[in-house]
Wavefront OBJ file of the C-alpha trace (Angstrom):
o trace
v -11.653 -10.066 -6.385
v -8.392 -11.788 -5.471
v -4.739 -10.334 -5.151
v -1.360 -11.038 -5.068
v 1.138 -8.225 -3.399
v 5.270 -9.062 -2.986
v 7.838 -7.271 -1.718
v 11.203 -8.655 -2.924
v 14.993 -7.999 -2.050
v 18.101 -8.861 -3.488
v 21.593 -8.587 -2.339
v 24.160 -8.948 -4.853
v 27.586 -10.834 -3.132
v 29.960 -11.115 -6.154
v 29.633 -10.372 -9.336
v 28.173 -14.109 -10.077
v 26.475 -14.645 -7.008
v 23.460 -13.152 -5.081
v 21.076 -13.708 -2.750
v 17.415 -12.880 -2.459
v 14.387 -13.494 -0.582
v 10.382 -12.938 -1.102
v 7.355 -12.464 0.698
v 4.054 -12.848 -1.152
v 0.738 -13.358 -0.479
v -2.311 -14.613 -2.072
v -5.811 -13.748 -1.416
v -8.467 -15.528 -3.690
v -11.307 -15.960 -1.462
v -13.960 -16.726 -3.824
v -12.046 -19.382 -6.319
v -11.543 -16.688 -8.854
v -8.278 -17.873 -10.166
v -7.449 -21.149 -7.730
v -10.707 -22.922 -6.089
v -9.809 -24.809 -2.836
v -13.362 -25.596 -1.737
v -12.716 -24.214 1.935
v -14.726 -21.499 3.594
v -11.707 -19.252 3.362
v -10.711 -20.123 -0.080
v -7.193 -19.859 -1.452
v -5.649 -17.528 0.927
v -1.366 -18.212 1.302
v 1.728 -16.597 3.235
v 4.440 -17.849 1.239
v 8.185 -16.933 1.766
v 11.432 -17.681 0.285
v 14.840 -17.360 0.136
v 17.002 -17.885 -2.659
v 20.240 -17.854 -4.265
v 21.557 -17.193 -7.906
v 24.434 -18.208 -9.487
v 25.264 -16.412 -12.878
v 27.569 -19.386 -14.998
v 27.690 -16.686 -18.368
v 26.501 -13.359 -19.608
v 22.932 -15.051 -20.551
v 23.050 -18.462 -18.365
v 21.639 -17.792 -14.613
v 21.109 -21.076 -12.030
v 19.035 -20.593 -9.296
v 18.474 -23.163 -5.860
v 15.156 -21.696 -3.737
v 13.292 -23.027 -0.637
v 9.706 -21.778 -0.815
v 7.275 -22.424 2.666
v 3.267 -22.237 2.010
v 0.990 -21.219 5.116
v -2.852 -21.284 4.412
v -5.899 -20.308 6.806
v -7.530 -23.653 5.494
v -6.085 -27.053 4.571
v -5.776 -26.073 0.344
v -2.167 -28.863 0.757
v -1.637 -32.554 0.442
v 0.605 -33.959 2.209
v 1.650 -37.475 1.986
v -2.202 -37.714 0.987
v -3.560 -35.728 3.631
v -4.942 -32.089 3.723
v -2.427 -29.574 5.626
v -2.484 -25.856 5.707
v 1.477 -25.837 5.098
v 4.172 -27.294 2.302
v 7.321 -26.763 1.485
v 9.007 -26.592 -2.176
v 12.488 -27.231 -3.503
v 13.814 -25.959 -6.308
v 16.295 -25.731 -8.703
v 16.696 -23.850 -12.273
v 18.456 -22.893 -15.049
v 17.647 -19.904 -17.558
v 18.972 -19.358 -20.112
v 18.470 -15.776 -22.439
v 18.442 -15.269 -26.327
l 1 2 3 4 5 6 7 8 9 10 11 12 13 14 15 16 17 18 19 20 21 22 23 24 25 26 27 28 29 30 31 32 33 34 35 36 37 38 39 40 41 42 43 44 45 46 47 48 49 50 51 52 53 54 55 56 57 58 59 60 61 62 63 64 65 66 67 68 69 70 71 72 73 74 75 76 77 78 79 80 81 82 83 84 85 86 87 88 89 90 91 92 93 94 95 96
């Protein structure tokens, strides 16, 4: 059994910019879709905050900042295990 719920909101500022931010959380206690090897599994608070930027009717760039909090230490840091990262990231999409 594992799960994922997230609740999601977005705030639109201008008609090509808006912002939005997520909570989710993962609970995979038994490996079933990511194995960690720790006695409480793959279990992750993650939220994030992002911002969109539409450049054309099908072209949409995207900057978000995404923090990771485990029960157990399922992260490498700099080599070593942590319970916590962080993520950067940027994107473009583009629609057909």
């Amino acid at each position: 059994l594992w799960y994922n719920p997230n609740f999601i909101l977005r705030y639109k500022l201008t008609d090509k910019i808006a912002l939005a931010g997520r909570l989710e959380y993962y609970h995979d206690k038994h490996g079933a879709i990511v194995y960690s090897g720790t006695p409480n599994g793959f279990q992750t608070f993650a939220p994030s905050l992002n911002i969109d930027y539409k450049l054309g009717e099908n072209m949409l760039w995207r900057m978000e900042g995404r923090i990771f909090n485990s029960k157990d230490k399922v992260y490498l840091k700099s080599g070593k295990p942590s319970s916590t990262d962080g993520l950067l990231i940027s994107s473009l999409a583009i629609k057909f």
